[in-house]
CHARMM internal coordinates of N, CA and C (Angstrom, degrees):
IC EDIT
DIST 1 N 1 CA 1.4418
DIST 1 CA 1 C 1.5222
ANGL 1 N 1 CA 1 C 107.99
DIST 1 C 2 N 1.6198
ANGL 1 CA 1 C 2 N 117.08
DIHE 1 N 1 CA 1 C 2 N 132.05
DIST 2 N 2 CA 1.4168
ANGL 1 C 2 N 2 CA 93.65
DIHE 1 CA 1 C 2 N 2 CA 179.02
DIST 2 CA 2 C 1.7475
ANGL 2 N 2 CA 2 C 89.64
DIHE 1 C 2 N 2 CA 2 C -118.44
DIST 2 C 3 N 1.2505
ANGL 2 CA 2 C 3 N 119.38
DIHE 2 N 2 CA 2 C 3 N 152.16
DIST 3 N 3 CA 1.5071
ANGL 2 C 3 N 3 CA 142.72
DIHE 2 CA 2 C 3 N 3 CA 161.29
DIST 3 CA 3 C 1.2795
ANGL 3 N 3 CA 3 C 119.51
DIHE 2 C 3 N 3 CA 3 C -65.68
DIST 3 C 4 N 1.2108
ANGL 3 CA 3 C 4 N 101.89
DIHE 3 N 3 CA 3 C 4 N 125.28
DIST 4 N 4 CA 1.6188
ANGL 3 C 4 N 4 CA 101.79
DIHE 3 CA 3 C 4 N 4 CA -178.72
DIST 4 CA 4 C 1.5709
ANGL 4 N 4 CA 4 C 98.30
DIHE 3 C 4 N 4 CA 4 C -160.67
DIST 4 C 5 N 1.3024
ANGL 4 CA 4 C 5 N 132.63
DIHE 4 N 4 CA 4 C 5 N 16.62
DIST 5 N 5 CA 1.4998
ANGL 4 C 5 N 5 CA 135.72
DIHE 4 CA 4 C 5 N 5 CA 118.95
DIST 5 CA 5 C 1.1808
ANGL 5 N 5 CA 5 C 143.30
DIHE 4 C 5 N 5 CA 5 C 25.25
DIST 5 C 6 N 1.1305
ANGL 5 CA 5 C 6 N 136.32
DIHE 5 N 5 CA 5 C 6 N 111.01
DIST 6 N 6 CA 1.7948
ANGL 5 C 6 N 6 CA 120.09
DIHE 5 CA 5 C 6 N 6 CA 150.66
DIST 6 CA 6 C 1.4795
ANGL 6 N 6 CA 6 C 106.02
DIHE 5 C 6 N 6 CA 6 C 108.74
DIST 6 C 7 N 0.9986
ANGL 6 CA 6 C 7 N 123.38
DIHE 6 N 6 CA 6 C 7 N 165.83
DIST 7 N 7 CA 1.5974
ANGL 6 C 7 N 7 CA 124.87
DIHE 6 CA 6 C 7 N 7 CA -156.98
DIST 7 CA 7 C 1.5818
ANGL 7 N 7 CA 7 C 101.97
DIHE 6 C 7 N 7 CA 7 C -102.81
DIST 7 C 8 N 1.1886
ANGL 7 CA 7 C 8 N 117.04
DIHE 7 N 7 CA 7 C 8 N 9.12
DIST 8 N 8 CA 1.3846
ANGL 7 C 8 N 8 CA 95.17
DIHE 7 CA 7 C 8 N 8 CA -164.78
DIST 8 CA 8 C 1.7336
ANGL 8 N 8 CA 8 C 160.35
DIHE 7 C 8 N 8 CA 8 C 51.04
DIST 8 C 9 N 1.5361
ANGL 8 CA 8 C 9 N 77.96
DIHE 8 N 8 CA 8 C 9 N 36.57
DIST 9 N 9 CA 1.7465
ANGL 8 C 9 N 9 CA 90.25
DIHE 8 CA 8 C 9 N 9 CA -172.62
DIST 9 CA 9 C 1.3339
ANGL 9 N 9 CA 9 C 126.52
DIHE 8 C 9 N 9 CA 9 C -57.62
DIST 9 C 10 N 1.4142
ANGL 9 CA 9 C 10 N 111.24
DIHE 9 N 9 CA 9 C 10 N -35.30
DIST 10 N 10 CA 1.4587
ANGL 9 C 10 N 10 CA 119.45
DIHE 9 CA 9 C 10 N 10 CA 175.37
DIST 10 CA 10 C 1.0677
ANGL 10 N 10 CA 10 C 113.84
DIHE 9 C 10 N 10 CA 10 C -72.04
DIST 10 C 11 N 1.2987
ANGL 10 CA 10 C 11 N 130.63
DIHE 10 N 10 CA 10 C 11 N -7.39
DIST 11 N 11 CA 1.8138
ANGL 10 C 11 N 11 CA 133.19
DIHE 10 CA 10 C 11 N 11 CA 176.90
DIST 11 CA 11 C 1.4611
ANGL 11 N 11 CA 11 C 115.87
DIHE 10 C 11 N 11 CA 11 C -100.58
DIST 11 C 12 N 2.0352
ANGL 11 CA 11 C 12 N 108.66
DIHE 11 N 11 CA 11 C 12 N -5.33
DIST 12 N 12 CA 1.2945
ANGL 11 C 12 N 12 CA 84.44
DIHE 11 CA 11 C 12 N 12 CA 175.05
DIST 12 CA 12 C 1.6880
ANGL 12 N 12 CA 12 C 116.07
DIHE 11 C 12 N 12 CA 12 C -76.66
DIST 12 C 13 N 1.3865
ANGL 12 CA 12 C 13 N 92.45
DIHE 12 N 12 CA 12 C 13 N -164.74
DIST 13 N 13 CA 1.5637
ANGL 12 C 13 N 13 CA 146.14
DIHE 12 CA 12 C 13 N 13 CA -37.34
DIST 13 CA 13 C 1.4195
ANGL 13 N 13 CA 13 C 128.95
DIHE 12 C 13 N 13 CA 13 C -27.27
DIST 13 C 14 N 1.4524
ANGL 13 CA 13 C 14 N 120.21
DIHE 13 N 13 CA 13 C 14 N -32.88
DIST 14 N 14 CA 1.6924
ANGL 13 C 14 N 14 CA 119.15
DIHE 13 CA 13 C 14 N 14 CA -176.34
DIST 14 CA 14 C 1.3198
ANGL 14 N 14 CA 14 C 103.21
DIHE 13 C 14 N 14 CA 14 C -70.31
DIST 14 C 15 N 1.8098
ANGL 14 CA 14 C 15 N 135.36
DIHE 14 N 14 CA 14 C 15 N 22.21
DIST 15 N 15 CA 1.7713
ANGL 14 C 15 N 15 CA 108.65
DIHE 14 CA 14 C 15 N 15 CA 168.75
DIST 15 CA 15 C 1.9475
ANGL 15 N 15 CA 15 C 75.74
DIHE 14 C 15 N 15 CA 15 C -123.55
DIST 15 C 16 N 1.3446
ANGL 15 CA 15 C 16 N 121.78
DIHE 15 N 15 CA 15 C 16 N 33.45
DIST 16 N 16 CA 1.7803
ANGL 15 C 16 N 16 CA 110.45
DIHE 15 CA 15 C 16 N 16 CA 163.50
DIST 16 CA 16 C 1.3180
ANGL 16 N 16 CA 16 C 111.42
DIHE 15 C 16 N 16 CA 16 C -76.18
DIST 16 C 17 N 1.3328
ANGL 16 CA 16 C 17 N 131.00
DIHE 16 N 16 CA 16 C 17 N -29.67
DIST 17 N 17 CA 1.2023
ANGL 16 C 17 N 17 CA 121.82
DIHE 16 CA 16 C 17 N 17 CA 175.87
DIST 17 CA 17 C 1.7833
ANGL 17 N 17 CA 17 C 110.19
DIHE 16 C 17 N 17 CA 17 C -143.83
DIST 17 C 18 N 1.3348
ANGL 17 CA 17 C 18 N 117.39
DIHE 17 N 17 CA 17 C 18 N 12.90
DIST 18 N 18 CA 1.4893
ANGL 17 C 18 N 18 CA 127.33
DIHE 17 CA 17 C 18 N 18 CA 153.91
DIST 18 CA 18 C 1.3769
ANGL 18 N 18 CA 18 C 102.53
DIHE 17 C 18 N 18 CA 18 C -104.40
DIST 18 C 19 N 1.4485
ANGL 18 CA 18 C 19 N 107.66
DIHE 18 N 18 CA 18 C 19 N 140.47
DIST 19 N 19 CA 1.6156
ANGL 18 C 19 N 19 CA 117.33
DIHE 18 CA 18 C 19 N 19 CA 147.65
DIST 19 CA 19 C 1.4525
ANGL 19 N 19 CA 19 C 116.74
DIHE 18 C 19 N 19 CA 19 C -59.41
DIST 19 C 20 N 1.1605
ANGL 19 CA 19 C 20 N 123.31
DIHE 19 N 19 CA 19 C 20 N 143.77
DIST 20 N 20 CA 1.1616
ANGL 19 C 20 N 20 CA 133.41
DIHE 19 CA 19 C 20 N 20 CA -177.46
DIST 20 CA 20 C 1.7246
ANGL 20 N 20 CA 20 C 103.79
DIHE 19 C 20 N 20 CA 20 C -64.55
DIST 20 C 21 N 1.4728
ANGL 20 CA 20 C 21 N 114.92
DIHE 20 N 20 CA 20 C 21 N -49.53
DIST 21 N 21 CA 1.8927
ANGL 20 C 21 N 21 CA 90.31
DIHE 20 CA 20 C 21 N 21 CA 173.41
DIST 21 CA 21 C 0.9651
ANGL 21 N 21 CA 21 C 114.14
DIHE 20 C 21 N 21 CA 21 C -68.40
DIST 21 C 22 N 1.3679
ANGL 21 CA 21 C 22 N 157.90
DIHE 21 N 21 CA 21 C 22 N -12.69
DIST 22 N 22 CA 1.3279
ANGL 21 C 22 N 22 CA 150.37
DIHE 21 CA 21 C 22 N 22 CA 160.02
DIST 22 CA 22 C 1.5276
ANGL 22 N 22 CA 22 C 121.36
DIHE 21 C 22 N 22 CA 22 C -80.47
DIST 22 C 23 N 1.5201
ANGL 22 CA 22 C 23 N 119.20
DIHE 22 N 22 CA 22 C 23 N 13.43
DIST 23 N 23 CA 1.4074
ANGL 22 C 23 N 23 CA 102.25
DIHE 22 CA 22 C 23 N 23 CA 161.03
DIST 23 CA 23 C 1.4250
ANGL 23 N 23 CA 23 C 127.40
DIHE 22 C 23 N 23 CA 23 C -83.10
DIST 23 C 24 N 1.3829
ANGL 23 CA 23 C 24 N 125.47
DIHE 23 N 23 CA 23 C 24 N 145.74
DIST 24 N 24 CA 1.1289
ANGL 23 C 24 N 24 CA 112.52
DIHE 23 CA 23 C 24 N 24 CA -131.75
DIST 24 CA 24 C 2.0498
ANGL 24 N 24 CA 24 C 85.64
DIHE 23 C 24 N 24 CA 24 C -105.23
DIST 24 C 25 N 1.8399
ANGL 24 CA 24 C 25 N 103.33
DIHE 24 N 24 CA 24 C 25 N 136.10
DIST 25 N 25 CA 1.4505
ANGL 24 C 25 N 25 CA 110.85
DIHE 24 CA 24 C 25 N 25 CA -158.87
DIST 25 CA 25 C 1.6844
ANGL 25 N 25 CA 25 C 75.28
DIHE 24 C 25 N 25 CA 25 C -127.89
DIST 25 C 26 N 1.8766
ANGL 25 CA 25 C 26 N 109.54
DIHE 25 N 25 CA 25 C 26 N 129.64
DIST 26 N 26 CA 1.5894
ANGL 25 C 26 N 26 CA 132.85
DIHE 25 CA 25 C 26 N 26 CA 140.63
DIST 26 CA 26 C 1.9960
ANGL 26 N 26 CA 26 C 83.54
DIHE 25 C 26 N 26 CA 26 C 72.29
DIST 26 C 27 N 1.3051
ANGL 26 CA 26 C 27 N 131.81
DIHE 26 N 26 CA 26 C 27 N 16.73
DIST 27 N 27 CA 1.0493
ANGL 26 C 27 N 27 CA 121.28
DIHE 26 CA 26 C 27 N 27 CA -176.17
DIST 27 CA 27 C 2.0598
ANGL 27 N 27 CA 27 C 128.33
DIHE 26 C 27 N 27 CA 27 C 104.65
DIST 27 C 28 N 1.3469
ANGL 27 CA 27 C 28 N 109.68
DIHE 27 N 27 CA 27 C 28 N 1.03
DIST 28 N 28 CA 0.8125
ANGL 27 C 28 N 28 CA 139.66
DIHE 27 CA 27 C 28 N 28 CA 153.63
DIST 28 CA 28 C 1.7406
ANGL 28 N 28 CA 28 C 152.71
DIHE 27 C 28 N 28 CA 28 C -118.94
DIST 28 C 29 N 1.4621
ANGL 28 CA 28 C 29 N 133.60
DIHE 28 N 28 CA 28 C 29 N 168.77
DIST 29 N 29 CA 1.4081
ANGL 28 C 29 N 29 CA 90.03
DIHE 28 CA 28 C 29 N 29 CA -171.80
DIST 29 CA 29 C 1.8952
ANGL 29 N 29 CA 29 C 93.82
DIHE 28 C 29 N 29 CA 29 C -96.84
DIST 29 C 30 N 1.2297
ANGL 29 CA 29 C 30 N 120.52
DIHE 29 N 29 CA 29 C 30 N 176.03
DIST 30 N 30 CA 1.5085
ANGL 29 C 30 N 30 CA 161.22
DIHE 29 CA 29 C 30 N 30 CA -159.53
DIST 30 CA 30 C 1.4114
ANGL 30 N 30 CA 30 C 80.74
DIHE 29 C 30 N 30 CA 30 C -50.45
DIST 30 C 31 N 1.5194
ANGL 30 CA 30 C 31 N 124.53
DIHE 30 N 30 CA 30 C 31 N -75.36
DIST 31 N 31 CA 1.4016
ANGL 30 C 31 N 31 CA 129.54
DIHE 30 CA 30 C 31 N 31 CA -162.54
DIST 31 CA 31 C 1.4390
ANGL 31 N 31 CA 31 C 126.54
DIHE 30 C 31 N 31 CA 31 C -62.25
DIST 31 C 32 N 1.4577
ANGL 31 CA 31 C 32 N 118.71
DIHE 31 N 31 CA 31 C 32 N -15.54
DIST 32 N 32 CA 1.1473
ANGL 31 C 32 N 32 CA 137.16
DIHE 31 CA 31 C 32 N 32 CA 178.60
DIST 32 CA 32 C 1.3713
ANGL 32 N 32 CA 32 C 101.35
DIHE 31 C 32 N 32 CA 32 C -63.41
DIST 32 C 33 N 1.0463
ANGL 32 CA 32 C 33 N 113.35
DIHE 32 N 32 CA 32 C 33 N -66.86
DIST 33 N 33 CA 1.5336
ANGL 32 C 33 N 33 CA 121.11
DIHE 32 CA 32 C 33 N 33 CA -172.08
DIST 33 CA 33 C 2.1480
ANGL 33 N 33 CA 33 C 126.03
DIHE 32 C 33 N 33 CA 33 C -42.16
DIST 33 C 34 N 0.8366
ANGL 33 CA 33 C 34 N 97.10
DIHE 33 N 33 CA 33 C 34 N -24.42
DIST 34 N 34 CA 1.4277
ANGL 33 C 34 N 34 CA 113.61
DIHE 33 CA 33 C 34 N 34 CA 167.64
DIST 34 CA 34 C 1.7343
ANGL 34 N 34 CA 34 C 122.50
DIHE 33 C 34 N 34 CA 34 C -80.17
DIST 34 C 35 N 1.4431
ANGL 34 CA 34 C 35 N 92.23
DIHE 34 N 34 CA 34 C 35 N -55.41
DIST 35 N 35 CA 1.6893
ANGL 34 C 35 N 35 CA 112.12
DIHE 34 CA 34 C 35 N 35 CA 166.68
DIST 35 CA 35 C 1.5965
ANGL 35 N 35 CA 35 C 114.06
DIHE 34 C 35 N 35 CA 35 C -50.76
DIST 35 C 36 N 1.5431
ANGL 35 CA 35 C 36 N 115.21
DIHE 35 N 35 CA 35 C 36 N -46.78
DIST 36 N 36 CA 1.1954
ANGL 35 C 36 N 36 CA 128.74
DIHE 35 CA 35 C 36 N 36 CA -169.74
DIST 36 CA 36 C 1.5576
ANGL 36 N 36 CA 36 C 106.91
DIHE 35 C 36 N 36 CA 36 C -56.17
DIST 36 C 37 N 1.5161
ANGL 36 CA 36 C 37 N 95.75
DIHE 36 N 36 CA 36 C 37 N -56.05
DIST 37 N 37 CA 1.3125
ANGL 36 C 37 N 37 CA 106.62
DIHE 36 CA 36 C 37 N 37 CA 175.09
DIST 37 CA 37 C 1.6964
ANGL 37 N 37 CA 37 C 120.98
DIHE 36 C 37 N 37 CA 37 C -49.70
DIST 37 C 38 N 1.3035
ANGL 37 CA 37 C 38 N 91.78
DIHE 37 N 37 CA 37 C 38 N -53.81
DIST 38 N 38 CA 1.5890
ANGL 37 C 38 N 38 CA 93.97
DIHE 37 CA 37 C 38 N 38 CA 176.96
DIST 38 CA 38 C 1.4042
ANGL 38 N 38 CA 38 C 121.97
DIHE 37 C 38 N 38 CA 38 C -44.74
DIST 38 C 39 N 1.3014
ANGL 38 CA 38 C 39 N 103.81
DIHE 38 N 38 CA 38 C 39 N -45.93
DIST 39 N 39 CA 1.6584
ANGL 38 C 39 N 39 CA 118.41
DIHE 38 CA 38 C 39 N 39 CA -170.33
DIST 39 CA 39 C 1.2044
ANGL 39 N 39 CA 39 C 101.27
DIHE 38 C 39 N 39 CA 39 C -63.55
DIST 39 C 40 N 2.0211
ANGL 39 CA 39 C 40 N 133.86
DIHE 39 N 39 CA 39 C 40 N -55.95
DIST 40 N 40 CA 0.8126
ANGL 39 C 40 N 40 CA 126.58
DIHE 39 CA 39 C 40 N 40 CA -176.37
DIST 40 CA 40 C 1.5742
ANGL 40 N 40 CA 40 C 119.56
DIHE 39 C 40 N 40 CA 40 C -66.63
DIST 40 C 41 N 0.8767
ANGL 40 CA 40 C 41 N 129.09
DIHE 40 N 40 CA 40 C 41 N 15.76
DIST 41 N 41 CA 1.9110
ANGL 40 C 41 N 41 CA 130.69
DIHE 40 CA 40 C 41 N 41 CA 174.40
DIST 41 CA 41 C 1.4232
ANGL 41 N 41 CA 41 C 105.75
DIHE 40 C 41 N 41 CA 41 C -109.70
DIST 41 C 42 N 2.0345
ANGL 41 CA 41 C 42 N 107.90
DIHE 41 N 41 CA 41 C 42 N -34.98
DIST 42 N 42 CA 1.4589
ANGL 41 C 42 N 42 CA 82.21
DIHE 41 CA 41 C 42 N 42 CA 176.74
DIST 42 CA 42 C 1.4087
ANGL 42 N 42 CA 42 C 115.96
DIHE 41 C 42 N 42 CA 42 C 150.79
DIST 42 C 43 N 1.6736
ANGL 42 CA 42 C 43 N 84.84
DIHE 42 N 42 CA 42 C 43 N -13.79
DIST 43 N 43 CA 1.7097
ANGL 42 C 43 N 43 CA 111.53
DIHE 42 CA 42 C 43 N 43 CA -173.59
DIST 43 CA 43 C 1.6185
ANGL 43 N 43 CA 43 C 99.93
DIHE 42 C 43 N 43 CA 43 C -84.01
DIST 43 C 44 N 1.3114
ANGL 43 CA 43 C 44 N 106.67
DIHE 43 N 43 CA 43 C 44 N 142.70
DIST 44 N 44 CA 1.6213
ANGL 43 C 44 N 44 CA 115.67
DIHE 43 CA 43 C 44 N 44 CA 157.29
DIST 44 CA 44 C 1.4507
ANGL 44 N 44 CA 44 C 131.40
DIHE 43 C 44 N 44 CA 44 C -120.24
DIST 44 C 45 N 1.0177
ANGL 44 CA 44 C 45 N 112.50
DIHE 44 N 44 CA 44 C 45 N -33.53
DIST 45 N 45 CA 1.6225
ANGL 44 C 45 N 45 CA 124.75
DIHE 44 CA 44 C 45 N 45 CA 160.45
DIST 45 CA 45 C 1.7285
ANGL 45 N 45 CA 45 C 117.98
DIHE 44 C 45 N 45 CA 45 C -67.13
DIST 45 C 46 N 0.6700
ANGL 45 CA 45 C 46 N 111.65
DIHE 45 N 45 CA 45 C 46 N 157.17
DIST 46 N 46 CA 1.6634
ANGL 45 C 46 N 46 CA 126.51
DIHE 45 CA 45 C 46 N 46 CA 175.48
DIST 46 CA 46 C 1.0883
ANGL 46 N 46 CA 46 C 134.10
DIHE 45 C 46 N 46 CA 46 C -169.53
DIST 46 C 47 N 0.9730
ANGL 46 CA 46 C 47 N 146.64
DIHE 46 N 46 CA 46 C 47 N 132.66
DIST 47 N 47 CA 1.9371
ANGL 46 C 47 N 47 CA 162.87
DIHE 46 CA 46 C 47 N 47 CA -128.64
DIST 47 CA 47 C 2.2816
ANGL 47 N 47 CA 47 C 82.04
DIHE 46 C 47 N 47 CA 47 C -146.49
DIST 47 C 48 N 1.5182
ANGL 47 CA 47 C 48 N 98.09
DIHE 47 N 47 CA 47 C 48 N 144.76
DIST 48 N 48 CA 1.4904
ANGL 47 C 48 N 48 CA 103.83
DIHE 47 CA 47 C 48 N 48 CA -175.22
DIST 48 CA 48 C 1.1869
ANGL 48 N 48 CA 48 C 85.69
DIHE 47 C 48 N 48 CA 48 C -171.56
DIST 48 C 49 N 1.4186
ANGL 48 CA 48 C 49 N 106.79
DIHE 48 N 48 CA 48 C 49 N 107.09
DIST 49 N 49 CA 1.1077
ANGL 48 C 49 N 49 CA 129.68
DIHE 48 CA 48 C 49 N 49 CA 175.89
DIST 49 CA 49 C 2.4806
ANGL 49 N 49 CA 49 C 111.44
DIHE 48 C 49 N 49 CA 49 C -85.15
DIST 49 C 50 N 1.4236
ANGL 49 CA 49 C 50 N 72.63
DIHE 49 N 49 CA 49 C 50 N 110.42
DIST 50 N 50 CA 1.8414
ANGL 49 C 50 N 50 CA 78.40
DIHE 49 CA 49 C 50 N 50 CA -173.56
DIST 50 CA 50 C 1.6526
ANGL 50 N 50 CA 50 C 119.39
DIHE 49 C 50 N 50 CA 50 C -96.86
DIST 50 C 51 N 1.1895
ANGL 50 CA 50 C 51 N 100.84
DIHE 50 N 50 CA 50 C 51 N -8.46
DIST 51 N 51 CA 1.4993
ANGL 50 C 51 N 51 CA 109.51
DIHE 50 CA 50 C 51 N 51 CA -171.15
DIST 51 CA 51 C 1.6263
ANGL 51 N 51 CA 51 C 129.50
DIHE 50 C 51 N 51 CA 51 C -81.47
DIST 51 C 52 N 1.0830
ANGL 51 CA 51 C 52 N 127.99
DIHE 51 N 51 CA 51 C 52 N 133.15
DIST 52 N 52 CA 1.3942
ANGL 51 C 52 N 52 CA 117.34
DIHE 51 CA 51 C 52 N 52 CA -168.27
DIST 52 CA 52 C 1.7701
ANGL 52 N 52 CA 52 C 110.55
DIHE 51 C 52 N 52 CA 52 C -118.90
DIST 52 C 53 N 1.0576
ANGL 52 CA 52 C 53 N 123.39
DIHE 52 N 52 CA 52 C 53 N -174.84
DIST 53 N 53 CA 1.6299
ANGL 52 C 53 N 53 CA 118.55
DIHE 52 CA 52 C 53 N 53 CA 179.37
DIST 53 CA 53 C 1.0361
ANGL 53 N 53 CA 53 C 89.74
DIHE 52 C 53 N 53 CA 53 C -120.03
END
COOR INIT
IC SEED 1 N 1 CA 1 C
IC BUILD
């Protein structure tokens, strides 16, 4: 399962009108980077948990 959660308070101002997995990190967005990884080891499926309380 990867996390990608929560409103992003500590990142504003840039999560006021971006989601926090889509801010975009080294040229990509935030969420990519986990996935990427995954893909490259081997994994293809994925569970991404988006929901916050």
């Amino acid at each position: 399962m990867v996390l990608a959660a929560g409103r992003g308070e500590r990142m504003r101002p840039l999560t006021d009108r971006t989601p926090k997995p889509l801010l975009p990190v080294r040229g990509k967005p935030l969420m990519l980077w986990p996935l990427d990884a995954l893909r490259a080891s081997g994994h293809r499926r994925f569970v991404v948990n988006t929901a916050w309380l």
